[in-house]
C-alpha positions in Angstrom: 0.0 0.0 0.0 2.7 2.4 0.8 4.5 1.9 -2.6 0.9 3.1 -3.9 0.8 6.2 -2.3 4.6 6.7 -3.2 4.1 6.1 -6.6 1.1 8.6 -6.5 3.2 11.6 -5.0 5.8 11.0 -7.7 3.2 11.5 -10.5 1.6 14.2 -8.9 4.6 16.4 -8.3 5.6 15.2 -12.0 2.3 16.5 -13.4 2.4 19.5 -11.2 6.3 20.1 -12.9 4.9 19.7 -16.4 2.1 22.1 -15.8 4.3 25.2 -14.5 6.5 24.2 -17.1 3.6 24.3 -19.6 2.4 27.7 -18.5 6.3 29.2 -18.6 6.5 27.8 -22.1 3.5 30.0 -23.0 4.4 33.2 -21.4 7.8 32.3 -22.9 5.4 32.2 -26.4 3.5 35.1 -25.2 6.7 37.1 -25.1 8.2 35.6 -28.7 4.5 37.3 -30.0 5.2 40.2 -28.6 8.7 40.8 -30.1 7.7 39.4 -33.6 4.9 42.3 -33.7 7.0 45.0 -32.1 10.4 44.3 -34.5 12.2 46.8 -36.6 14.3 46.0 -39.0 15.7 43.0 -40.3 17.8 42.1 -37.6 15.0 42.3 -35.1 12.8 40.4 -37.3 15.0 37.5 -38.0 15.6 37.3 -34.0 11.9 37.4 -33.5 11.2 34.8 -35.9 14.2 32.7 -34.4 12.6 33.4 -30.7 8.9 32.5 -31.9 10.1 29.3 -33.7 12.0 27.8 -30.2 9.2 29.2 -28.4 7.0 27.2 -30.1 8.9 24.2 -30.3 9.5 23.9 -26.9 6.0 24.4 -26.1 5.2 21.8 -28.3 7.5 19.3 -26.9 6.3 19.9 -23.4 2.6 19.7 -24.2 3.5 16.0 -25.9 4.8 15.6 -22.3 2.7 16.2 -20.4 0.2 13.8 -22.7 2.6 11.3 -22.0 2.2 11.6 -18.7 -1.3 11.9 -18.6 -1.9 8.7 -20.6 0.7 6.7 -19.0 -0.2 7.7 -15.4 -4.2 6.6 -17.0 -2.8 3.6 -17.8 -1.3 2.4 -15.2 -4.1 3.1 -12.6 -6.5 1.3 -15.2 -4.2 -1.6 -14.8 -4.0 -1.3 -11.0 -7.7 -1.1 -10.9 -8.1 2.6 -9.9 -10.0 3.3 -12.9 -13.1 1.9 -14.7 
């Protein structure tokens, strides 16, 4: 039972990471916006593209993440019998 409940805290404070990381990745998104729209010149808008383009991808790869997570966690309390 114990190895239950430690198994449970692990998930949580891993789904409580991805989810700050999540909302950091979109302020980090939010910002990339910002600097595209605001950019003068050529230099500025090539560094504003480059921002929005890592902005996005990382958002991206954190969101696939955190679905990862969210399935596997399903998962495996379907096949403990937590679920349905």
């Amino acid at each position: 039972m114990k190895e239950k409940n430690q198994w449970r805290v692990v998930h949580t404070q891993d789904r409580w990471e991805v989810i700050d990381d999540v909302r950091q990745a979109e302020r980090e998104l939010n910002t990339a916006l910002w600097r595209f729209h605001e950019a003068l010149g050529q230099d500025h808008v090539d560094y504003a593209i480059y921002s929005l383009e890592a902005a996005e991808k990382k958002l991206d790869m954190l969101l696939r993440k955190a679905k990862g997570l969210w399935n596997l966690t399903s998962r495996e309390e379907e096949s403990r019998g937590k679920i349905g």
